[in-house]
PyMOL Python script that loads the backbone (N, CA, C, O; Angstrom):
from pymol import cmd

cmd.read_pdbstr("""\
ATOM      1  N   UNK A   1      87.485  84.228 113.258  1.00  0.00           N
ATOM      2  CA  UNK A   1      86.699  83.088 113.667  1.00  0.00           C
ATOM      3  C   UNK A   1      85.386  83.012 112.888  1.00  0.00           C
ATOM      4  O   UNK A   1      85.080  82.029 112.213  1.00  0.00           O
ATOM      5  N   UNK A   2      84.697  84.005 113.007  1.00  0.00           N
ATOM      6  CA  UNK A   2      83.353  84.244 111.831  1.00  0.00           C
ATOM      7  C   UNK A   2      83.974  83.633 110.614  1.00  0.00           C
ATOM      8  O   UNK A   2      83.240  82.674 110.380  1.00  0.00           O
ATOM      9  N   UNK A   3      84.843  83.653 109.782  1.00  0.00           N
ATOM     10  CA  UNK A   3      85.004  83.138 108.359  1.00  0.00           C
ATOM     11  C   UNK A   3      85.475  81.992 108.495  1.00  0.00           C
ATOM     12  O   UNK A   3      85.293  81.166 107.601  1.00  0.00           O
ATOM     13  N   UNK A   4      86.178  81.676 109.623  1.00  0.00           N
ATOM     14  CA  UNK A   4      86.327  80.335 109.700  1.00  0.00           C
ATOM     15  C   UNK A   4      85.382  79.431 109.929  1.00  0.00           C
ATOM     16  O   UNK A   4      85.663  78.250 109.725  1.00  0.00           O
ATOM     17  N   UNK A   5      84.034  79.800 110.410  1.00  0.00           N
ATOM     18  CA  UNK A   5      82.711  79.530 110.853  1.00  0.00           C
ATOM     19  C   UNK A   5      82.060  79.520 109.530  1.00  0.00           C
ATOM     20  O   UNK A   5      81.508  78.524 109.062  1.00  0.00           O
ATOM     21  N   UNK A   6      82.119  80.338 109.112  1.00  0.00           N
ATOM     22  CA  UNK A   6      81.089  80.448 107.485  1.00  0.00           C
ATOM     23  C   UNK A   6      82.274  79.358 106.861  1.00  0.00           C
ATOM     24  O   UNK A   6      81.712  78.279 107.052  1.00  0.00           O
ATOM     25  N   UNK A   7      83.089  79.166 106.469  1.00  0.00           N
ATOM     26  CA  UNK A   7      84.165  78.147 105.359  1.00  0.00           C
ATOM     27  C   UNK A   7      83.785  76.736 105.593  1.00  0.00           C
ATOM     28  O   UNK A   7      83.624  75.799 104.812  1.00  0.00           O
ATOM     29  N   UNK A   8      83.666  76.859 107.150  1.00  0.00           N
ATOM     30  CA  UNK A   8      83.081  75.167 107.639  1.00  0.00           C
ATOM     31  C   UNK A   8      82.313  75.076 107.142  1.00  0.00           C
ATOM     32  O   UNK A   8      82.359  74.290 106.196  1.00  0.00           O
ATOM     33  N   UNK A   9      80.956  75.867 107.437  1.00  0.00           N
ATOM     34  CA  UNK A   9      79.444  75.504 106.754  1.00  0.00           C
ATOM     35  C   UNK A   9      79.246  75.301 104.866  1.00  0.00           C
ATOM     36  O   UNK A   9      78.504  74.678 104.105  1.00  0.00           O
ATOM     37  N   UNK A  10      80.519  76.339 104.757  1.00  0.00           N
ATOM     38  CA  UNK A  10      80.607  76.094 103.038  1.00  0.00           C
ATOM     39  C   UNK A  10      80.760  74.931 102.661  1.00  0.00           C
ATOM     40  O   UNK A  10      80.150  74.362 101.756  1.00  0.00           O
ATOM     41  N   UNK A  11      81.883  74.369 103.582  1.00  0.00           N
ATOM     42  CA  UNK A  11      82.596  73.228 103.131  1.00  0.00           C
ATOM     43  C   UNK A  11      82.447  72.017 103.386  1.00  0.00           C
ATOM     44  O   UNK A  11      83.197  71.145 102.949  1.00  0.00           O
ATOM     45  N   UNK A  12      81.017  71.715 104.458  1.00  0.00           N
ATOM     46  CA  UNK A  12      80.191  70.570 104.413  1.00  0.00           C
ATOM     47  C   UNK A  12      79.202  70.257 103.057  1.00  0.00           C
ATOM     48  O   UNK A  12      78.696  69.162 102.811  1.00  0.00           O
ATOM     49  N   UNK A  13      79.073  71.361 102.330  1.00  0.00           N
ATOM     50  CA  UNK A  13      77.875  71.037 101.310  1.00  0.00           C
ATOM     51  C   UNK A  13      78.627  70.492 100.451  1.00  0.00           C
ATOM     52  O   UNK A  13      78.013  69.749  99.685  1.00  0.00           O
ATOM     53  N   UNK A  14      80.236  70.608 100.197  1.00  0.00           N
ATOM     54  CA  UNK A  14      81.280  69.429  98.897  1.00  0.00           C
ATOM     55  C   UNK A  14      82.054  69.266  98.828  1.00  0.00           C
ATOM     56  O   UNK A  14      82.869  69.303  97.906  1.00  0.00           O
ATOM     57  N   UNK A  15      82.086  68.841 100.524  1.00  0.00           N
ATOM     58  CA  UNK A  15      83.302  68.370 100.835  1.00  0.00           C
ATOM     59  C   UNK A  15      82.865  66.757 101.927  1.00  0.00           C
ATOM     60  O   UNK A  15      82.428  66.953 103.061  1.00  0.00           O
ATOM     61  N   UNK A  16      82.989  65.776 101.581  1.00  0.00           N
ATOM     62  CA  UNK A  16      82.754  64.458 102.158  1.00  0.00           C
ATOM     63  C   UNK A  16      83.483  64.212 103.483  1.00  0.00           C
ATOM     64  O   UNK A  16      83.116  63.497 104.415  1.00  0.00           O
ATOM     65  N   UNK A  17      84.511  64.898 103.382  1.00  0.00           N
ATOM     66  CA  UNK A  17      85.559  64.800 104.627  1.00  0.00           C
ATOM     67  C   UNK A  17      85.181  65.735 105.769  1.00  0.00           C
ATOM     68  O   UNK A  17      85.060  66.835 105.228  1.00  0.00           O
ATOM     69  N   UNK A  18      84.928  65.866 107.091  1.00  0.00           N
ATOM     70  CA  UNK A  18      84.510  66.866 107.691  1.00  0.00           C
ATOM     71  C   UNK A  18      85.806  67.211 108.590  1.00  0.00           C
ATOM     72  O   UNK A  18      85.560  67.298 109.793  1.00  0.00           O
ATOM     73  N   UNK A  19      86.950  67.390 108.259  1.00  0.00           N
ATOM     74  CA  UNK A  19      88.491  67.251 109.313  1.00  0.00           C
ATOM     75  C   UNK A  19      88.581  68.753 109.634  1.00  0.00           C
ATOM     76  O   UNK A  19      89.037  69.500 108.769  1.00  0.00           O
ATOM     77  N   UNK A  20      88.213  69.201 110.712  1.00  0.00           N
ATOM     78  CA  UNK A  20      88.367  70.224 111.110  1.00  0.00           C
ATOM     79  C   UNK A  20      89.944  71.226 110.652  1.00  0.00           C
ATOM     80  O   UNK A  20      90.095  72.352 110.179  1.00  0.00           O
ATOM     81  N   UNK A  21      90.734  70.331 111.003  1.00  0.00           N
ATOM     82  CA  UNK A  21      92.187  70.823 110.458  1.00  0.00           C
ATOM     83  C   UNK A  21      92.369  71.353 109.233  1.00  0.00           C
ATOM     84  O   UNK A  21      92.806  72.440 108.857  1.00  0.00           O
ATOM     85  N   UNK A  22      91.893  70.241 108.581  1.00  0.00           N
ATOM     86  CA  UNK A  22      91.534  70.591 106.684  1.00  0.00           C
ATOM     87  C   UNK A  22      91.211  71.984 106.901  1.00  0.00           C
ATOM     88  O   UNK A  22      91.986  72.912 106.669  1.00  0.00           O
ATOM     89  N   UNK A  23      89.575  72.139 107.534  1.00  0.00           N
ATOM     90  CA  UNK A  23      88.941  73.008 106.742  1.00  0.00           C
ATOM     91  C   UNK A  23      89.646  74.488 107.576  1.00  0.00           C
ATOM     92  O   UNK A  23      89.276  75.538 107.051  1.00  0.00           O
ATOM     93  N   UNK A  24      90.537  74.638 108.711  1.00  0.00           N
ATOM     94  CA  UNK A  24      91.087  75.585 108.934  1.00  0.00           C
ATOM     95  C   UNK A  24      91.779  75.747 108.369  1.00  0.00           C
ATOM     96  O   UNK A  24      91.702  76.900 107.945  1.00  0.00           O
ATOM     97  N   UNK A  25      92.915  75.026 107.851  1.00  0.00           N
ATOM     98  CA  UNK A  25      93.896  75.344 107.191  1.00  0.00           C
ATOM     99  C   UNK A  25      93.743  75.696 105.385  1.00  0.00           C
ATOM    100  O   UNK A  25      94.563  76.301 104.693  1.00  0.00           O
ATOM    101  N   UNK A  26      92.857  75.292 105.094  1.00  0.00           N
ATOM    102  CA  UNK A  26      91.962  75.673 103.900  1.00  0.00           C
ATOM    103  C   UNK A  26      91.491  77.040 103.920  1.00  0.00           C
ATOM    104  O   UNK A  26      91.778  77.797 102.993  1.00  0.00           O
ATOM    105  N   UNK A  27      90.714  77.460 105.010  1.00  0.00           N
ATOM    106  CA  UNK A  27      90.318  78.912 105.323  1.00  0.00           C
ATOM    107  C   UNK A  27      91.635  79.437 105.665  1.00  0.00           C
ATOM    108  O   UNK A  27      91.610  80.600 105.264  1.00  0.00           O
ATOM    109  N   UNK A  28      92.661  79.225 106.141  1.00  0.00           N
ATOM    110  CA  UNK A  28      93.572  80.322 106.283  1.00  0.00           C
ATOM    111  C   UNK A  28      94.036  80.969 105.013  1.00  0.00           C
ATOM    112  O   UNK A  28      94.113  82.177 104.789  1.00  0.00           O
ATOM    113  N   UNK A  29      94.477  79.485 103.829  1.00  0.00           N
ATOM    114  CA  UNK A  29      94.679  79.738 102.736  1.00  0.00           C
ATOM    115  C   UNK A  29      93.977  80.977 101.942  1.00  0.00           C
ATOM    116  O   UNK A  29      94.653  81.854 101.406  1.00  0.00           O
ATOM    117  N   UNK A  30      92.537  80.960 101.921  1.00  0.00           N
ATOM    118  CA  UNK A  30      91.480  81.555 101.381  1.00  0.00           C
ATOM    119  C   UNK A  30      91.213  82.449 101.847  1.00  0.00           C
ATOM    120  O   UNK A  30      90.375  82.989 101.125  1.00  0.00           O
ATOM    121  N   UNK A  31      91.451  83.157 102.881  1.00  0.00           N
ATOM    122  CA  UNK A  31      91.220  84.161 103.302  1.00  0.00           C
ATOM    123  C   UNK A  31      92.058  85.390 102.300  1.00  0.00           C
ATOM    124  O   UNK A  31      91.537  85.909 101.313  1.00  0.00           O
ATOM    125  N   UNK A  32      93.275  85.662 102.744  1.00  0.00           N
ATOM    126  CA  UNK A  32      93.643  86.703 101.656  1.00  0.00           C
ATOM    127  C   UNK A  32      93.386  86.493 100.155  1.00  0.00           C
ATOM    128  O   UNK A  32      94.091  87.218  99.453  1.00  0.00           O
ATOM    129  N   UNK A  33      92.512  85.641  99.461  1.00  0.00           N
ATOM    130  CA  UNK A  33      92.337  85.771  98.292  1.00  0.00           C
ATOM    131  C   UNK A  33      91.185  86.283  98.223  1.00  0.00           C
ATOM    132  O   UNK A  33      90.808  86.675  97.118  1.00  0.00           O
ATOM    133  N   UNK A  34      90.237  86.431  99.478  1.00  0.00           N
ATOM    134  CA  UNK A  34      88.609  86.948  99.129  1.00  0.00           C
ATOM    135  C   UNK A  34      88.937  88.066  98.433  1.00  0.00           C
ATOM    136  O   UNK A  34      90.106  88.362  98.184  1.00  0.00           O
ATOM    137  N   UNK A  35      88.001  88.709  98.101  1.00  0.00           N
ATOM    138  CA  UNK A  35      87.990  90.490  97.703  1.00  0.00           C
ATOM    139  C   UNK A  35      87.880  91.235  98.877  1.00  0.00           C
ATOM    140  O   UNK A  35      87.100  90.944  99.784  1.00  0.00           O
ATOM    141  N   UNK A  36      88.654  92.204  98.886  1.00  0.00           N
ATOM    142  CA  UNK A  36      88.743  93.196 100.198  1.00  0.00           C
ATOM    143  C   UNK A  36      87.160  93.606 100.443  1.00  0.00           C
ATOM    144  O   UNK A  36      87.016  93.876 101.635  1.00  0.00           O
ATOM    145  N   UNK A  37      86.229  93.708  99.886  1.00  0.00           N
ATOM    146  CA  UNK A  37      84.924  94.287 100.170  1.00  0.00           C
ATOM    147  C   UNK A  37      84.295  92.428 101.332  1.00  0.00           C
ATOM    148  O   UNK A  37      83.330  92.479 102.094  1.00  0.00           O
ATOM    149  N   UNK A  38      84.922  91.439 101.172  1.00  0.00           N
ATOM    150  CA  UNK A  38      83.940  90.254 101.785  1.00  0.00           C
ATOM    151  C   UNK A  38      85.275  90.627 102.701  1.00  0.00           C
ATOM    152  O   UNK A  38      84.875  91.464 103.509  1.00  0.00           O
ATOM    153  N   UNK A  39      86.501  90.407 102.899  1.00  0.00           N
ATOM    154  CA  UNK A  39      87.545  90.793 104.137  1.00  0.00           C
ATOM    155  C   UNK A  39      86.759  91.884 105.202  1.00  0.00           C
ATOM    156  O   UNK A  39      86.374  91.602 106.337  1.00  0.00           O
ATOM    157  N   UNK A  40      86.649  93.011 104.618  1.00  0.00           N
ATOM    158  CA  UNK A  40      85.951  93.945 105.429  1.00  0.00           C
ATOM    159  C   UNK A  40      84.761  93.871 106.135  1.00  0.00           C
ATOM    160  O   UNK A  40      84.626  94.330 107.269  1.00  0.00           O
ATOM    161  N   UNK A  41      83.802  93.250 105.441  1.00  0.00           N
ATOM    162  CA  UNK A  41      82.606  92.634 105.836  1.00  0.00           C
ATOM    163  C   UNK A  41      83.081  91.635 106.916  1.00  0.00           C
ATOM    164  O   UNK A  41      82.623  91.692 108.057  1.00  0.00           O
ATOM    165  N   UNK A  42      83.737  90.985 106.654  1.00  0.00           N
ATOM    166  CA  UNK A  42      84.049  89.696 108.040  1.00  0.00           C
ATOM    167  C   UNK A  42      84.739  90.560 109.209  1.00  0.00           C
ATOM    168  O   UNK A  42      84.865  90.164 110.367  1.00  0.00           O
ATOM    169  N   UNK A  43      85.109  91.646 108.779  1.00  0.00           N
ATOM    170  CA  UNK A  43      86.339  92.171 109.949  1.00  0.00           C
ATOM    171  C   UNK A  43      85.037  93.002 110.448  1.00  0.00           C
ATOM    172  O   UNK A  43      85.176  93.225 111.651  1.00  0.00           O
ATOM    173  N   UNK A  44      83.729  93.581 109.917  1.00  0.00           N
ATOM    174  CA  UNK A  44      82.898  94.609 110.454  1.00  0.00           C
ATOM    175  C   UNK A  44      82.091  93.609 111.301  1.00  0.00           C
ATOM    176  O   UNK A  44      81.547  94.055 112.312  1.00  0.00           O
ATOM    177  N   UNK A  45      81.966  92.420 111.025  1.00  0.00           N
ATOM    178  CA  UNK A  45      80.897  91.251 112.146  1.00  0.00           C
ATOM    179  C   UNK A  45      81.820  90.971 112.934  1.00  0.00           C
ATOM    180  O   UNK A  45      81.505  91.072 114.120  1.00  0.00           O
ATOM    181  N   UNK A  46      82.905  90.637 112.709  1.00  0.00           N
ATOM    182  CA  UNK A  46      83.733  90.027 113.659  1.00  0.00           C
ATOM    183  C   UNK A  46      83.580  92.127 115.001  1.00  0.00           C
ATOM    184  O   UNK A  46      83.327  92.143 116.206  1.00  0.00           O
ATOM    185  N   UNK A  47      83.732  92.849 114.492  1.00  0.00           N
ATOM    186  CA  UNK A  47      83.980  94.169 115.499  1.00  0.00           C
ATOM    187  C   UNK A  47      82.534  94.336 116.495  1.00  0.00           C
ATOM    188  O   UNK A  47      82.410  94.364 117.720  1.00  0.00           O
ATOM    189  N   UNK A  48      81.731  94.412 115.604  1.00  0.00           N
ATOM    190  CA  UNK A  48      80.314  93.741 116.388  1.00  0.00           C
ATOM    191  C   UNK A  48      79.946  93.055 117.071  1.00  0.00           C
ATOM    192  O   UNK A  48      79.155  93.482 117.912  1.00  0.00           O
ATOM    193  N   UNK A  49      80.343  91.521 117.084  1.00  0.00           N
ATOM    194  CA  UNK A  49      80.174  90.945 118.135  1.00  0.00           C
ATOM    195  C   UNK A  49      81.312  91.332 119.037  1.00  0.00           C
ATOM    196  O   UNK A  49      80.874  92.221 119.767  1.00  0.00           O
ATOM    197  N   UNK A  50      82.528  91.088 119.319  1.00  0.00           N
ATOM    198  CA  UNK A  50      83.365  91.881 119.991  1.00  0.00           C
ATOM    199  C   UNK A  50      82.629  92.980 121.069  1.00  0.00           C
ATOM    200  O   UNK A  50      82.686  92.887 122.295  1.00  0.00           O
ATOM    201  N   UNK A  51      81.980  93.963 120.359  1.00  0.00           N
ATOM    202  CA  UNK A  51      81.225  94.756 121.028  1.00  0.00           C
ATOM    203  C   UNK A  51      80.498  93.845 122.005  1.00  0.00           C
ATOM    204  O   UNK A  51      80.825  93.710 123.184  1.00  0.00           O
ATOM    205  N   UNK A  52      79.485  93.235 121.410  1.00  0.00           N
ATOM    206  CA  UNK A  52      78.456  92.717 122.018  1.00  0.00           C
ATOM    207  C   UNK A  52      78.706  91.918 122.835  1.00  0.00           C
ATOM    208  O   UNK A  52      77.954  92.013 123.804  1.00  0.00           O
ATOM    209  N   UNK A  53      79.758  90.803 122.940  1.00  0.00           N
ATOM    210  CA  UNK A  53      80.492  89.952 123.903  1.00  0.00           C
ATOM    211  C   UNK A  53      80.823  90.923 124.786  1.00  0.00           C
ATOM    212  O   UNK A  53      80.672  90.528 125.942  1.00  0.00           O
ATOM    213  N   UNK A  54      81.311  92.314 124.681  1.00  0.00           N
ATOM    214  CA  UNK A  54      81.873  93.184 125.902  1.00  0.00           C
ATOM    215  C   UNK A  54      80.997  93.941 126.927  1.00  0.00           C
ATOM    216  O   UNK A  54      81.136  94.287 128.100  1.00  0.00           O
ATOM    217  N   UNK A  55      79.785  94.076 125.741  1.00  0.00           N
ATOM    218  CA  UNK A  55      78.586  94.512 126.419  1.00  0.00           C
ATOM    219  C   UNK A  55      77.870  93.156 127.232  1.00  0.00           C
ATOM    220  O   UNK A  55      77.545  93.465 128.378  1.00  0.00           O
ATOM    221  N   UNK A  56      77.616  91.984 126.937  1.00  0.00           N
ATOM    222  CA  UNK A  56      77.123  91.176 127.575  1.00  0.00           C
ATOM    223  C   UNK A  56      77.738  90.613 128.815  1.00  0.00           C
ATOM    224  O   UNK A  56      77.268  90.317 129.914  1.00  0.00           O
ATOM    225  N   UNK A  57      79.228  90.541 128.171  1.00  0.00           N
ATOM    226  CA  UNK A  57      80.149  90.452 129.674  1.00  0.00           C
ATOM    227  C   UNK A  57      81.399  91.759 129.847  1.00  0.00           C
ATOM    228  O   UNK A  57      82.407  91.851 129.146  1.00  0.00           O
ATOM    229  N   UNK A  58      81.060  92.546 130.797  1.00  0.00           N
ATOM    230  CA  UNK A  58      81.844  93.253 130.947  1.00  0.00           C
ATOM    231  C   UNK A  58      83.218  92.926 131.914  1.00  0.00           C
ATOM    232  O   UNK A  58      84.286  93.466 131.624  1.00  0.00           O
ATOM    233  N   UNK A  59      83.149  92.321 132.681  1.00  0.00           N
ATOM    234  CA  UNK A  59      83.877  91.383 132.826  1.00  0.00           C
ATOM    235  C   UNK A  59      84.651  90.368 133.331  1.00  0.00           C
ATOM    236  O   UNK A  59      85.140  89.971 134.389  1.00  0.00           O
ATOM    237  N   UNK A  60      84.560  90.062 131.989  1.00  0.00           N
ATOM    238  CA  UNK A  60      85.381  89.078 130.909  1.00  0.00           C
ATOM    239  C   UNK A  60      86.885  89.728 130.834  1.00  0.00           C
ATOM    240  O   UNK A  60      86.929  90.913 130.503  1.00  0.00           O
ATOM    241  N   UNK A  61      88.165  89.035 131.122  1.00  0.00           N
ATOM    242  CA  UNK A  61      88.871  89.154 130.354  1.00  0.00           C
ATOM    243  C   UNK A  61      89.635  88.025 129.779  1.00  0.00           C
ATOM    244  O   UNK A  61      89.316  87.036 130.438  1.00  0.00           O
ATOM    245  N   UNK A  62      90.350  87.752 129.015  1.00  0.00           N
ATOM    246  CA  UNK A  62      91.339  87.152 128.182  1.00  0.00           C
ATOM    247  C   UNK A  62      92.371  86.205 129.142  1.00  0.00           C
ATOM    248  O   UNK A  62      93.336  86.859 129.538  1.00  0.00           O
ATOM    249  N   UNK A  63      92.361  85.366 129.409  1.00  0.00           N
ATOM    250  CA  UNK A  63      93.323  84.478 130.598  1.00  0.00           C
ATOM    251  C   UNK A  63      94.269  83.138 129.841  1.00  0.00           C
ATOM    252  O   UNK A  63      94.054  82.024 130.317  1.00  0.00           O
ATOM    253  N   UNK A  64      95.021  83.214 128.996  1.00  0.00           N
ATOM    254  CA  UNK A  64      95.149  82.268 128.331  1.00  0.00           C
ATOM    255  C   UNK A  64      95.723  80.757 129.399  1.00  0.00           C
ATOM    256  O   UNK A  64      95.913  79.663 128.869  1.00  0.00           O
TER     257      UNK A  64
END
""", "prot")
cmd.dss("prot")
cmd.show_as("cartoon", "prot")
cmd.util.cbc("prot")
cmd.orient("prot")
C-alpha cells in the first residue's frame, strides 16, 4: 500500500489523467521491476507501520 501511495503521488506530477485504476494497475506492473534495495525499503516501512498500527490499536483485528 505505501508504494502504491508513493506511485500515485509520482504519477500526478505527468500524468493528466488521475484514474485510480490506471495508477494501481501501473504500480502493480512496476513494482517487481524496482531494484531489490527500493523493494526492501518499501517492505521495511510497510513492517513499521504494521508495528505501529498494532501498537496504537491493539485491538484491531482484520474482519473482512
Amino acid at each position: 500500500m505505501l508504494y502504491r501511495s508513493a506511485y500515485a503521488n509520482r504519477t500526478k506530477q505527468w500524468c493528466s489523467q488521475n484514474n485510480h485504476q490506471v495508477v494501481s494497475a501501473v504500480a502493480g506492473e512496476s513494482w517487481p521491476m524496482e531494484p531489490e534495495e527500493v523493494r526492501n525499503q518499501f517492505d521495511e516501512w510497510a513492517k513499521t507501520e504494521r508495528q505501529h498500527h498494532q501498537e496504537a490499536h491493539p485491538q484491531y483485528k482484520f474482519s473482512p
